[in-house]
C-alpha positions as CSV (number, residue, x, y, z in Angstrom):
1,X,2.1,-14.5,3.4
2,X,6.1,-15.5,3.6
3,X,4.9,-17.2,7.2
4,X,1.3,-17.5,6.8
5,X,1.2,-21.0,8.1
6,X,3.7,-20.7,10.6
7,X,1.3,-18.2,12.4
8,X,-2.1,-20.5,11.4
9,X,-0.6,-22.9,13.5
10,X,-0.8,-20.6,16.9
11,X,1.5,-19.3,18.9
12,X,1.0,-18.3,22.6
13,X,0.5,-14.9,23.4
14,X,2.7,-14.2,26.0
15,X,4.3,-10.7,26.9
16,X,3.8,-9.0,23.1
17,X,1.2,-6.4,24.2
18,X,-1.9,-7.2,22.5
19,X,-5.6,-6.2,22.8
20,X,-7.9,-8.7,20.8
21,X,-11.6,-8.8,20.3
22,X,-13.5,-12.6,20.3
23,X,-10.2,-14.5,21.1
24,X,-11.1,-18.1,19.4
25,X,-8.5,-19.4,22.1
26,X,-10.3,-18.1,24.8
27,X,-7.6,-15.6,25.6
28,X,-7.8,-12.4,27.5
29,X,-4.9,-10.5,27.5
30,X,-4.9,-6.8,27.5
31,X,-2.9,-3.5,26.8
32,X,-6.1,-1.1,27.4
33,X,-9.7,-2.1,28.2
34,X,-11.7,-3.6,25.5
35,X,-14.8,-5.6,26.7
36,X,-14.9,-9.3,25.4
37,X,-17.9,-10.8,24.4
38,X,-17.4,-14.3,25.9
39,X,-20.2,-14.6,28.2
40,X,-23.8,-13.6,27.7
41,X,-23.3,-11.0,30.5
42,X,-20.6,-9.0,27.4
43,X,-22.0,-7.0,25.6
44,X,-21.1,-7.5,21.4
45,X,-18.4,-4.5,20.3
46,X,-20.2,-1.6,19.0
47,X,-19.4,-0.4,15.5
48,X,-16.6,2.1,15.2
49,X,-15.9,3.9,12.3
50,X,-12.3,4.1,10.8
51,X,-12.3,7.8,10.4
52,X,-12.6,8.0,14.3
53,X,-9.1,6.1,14.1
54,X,-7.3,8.1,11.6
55,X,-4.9,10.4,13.2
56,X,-5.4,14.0,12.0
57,X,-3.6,15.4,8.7
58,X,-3.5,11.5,7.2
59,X,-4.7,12.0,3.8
60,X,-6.3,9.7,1.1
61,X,-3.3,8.8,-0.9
62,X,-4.0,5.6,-2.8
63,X,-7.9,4.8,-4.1
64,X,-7.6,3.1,-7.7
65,X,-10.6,3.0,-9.6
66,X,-12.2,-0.7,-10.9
67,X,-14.6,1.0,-13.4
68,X,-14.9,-0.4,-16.9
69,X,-13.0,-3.5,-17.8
70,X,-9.7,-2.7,-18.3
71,X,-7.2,-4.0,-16.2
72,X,-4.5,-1.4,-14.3
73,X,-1.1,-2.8,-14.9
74,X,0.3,0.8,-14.0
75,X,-1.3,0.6,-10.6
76,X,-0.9,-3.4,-10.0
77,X,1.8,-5.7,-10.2
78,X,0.4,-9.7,-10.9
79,X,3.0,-11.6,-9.2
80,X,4.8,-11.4,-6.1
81,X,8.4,-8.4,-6.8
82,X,10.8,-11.7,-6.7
83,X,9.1,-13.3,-9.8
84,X,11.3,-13.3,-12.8
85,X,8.9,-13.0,-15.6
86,X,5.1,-11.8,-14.0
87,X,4.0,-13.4,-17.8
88,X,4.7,-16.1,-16.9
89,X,3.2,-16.1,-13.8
90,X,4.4,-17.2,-10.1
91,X,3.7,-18.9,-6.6
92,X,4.5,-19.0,-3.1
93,X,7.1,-21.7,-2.6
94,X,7.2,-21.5,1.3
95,X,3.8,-22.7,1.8
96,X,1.3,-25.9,1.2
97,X,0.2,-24.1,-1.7
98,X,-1.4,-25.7,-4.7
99,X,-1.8,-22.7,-7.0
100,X,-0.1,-21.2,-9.9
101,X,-0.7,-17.3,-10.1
102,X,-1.0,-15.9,-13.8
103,X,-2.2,-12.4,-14.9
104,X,-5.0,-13.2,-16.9
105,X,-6.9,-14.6,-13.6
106,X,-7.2,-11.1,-12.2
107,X,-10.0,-9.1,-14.0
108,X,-11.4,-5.8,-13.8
109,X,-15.8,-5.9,-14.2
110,X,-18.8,-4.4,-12.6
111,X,-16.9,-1.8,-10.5
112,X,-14.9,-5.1,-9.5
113,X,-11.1,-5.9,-9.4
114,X,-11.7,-10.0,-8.9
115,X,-8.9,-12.5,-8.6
116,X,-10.3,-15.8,-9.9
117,X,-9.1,-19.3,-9.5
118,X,-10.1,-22.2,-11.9
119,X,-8.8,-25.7,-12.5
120,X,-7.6,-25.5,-15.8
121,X,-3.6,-27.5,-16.6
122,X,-0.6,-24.7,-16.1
123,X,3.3,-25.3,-16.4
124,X,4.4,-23.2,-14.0
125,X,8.0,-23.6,-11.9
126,X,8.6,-25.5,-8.9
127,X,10.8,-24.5,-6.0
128,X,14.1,-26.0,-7.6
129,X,13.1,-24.1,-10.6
130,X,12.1,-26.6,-12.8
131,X,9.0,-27.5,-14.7
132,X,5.9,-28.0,-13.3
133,X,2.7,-28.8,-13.6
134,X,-0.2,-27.2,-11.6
135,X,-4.2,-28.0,-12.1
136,X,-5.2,-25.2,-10.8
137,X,-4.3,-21.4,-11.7
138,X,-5.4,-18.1,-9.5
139,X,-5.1,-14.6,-9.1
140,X,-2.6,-11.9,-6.7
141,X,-2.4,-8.4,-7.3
142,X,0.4,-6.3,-5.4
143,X,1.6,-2.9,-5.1
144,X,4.7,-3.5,-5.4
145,X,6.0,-0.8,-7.9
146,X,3.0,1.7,-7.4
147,X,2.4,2.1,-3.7
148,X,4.9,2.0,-0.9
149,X,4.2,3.2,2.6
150,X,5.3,3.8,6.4
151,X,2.2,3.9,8.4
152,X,-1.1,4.2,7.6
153,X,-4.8,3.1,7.4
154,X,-6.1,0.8,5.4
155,X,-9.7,-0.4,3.9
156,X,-10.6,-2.8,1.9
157,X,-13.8,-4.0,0.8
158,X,-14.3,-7.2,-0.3
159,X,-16.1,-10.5,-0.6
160,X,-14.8,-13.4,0.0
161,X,-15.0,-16.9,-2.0
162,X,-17.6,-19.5,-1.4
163,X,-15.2,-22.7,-2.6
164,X,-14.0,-25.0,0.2
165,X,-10.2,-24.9,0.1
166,X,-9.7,-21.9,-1.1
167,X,-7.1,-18.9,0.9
168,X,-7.8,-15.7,0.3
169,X,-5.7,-13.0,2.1
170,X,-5.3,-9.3,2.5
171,X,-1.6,-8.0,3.5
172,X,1.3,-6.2,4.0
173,X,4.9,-7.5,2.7
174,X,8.1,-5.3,3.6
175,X,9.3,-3.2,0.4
176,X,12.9,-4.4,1.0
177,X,11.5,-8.1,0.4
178,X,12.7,-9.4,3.8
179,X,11.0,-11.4,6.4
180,X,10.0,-10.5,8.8
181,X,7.7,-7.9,9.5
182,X,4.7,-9.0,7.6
183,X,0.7,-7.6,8.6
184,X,-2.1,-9.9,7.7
185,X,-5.1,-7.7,7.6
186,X,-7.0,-10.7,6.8
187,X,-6.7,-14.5,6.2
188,X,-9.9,-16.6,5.5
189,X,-9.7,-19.8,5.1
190,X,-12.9,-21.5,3.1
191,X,-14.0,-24.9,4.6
192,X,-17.4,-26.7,5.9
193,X,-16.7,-24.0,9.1
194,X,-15.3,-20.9,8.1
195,X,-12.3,-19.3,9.9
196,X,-10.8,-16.2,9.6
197,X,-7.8,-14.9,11.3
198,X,-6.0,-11.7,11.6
199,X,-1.5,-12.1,12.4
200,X,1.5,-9.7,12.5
201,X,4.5,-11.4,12.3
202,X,6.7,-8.8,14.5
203,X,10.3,-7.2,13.6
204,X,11.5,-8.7,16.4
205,X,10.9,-12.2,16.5
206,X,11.3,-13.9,20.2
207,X,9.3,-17.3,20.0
208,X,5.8,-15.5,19.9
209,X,3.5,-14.0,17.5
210,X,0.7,-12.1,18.1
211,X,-2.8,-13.5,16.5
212,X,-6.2,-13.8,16.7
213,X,-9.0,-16.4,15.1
214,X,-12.5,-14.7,15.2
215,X,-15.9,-16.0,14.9
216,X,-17.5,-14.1,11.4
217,X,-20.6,-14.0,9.0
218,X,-20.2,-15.9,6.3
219,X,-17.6,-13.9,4.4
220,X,-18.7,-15.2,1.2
221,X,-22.0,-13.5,1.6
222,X,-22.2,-10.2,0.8
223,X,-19.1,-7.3,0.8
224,X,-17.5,-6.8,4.1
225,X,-15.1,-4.4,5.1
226,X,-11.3,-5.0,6.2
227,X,-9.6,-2.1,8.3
228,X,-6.0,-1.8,9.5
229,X,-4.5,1.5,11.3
230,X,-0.8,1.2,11.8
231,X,0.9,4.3,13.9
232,X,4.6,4.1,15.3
233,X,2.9,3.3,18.6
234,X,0.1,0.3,17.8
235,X,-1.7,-1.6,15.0
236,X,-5.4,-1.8,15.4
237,X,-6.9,-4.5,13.0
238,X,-11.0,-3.7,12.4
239,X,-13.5,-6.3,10.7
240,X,-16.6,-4.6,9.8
241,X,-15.9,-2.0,12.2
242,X,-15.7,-4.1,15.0
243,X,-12.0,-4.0,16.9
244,X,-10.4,-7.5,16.0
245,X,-6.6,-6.9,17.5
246,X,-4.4,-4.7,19.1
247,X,-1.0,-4.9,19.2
248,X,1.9,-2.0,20.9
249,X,4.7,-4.6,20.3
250,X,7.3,-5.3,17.3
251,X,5.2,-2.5,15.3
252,X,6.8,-2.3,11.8
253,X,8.8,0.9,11.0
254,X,9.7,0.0,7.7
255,X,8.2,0.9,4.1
256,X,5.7,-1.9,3.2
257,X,3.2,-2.6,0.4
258,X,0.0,-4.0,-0.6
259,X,-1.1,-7.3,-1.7
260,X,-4.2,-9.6,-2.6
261,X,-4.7,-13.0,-3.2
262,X,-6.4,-15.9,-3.9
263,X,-4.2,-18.9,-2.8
264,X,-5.5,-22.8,-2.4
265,X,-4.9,-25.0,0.5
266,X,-6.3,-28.1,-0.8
267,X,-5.1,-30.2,-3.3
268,X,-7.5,-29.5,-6.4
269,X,-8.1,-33.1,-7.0
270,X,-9.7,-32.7,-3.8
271,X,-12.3,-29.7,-4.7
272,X,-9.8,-27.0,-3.7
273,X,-9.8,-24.5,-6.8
274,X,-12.2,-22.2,-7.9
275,X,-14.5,-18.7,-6.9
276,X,-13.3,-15.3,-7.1
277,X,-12.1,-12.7,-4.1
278,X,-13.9,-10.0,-5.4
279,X,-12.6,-6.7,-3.9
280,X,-14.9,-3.5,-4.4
281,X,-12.2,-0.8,-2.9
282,X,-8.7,-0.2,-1.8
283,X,-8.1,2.9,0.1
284,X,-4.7,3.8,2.2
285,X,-4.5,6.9,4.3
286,X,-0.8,7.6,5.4
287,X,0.6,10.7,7.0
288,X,2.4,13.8,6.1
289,X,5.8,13.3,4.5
290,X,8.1,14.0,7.1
């Protein structure tokens, strides 16, 4: 999320590599064949399962339970690792955000871990580190201090919120706490037309990033499932099993960790605050340890 907008905004996709499924842009560019389905003569991309993707001897390392009601603090972190105090909560400073993230908007229910946002009046801190006052207050959980990992696959099973303005995302942030690399597994952004976009922002930044906007249900509607595989060669980016992006250039080789949350890109005043990212499972195969 440290350049979530800067890669929202588009960049061309020029000599990086990548494979992509349903290019919003109309692209085509290719590192293996992969079908598109831009003309009624393509065929839509058959389901693939993410076990068929998982290279052999990766093992189920992280799958935290969301049974009962009691929130994990042991498992998740409820503010980004450069907050000072997580009580007193945090935001994202390099972004048109309009949110202030405190602990008591993520909550454990139903089998559920849900991050909730609600207009309710929070002092929170501006980017000078002064007071401030936010109308709105959401949820992020992160990994941060539990889970840490160099490759891997990861699922996640979630549904998105219904409220227009809202900014869910699913993503990897680099353990060191630099920028870049950064993987979005998903971005969704919640409007009259909904859009949802998957990004890596590369190690190796040269003017281009590789993206891709794709045409989805209505991921407010039911759970759907969020896949990434990351391997030293390639990250493959999946959206209910169907192949979203490929991508063989500026792959990560770095420790990274998980995160979730519930940001707002529209001004509350405006309607942009409220609904839940409601996330059934988190699962993260990596490999051996070398």
């Amino acid at each position: 999320m440290a350049a979530r907008l800067v890669a929202a905004a588009g960049f061309l996709l020029a000599a990086i590599g990548v494979t992509a499924w349903g290019l919003a842009s109309g692209g085509n560019v290719h590192a293996r064949p992969v079908r598109l389905p831009h003309s009624s003569a393509s065929p839509v991309p058959k389901t693939i399962a993410l076990s068929s993707l998982i290279p052999h001897r990766w093992k189920l390392a992280f799958d935290p339970s969301f049974a009962g009601s009691q929130f994990d603090t042991k498992v998740w972190d409820t503010c980004y690792p450069w907050a000072t105090n997580f009580a007193v909560g945090c935001s994202n400073f390099g972004h048109k955000e309009w949110e202030w993230y405190m602990p008591g908007q993520d909550r454990v229910s139903h089998g559920l871990l849900e991050l909730v946002a609600q207009m309710q009046p929070t002092i929170g801190i501006g980017p000078s580190g002064k007071r401030l006052h936010y109308n709105c207050r959401s949820g992020i959980v992160t990994t941060y201090h539990s889970f840490q990992f160099e490759y891997g696959a990861v699922q996640v099973v979630a549904r998105m919120p219904r409220v227009g303005g809202m900014w869910p995302a699913l993503w990897l942030a680099a353990s060191d706490q630099k920028y870049p690399p950064e993987i979005d597994i998903v971005e969704h952004w919640v409007r009259p037309t909904h859009r949802t976009g998957v990004f890596l922002h590369p190690v190796h930044v040269n003017g281009t990033r590789p993206w891709n906007f794709l045409h989805t249900a209505n991921l407010g509607v039911g759970f759907h499932t969020f896949s990434l595989v990351w391997t030293y060669h390639q990250i493959e980016w999946l959206i209910d099993g169907k192949i979203a992006l490929i991508v063989h250039h500026g792959i990560p080789h770095e420790s990274m960790y998980f995160i979730a949350d519930l940001a707002s890109a529209k001004r509350p005043s405006k309607g942009g605050c409220g609904g839940a990212l409601a996330i059934k499972s988190v699962k993260i195969w990596v490999p051996p340890k070398r």
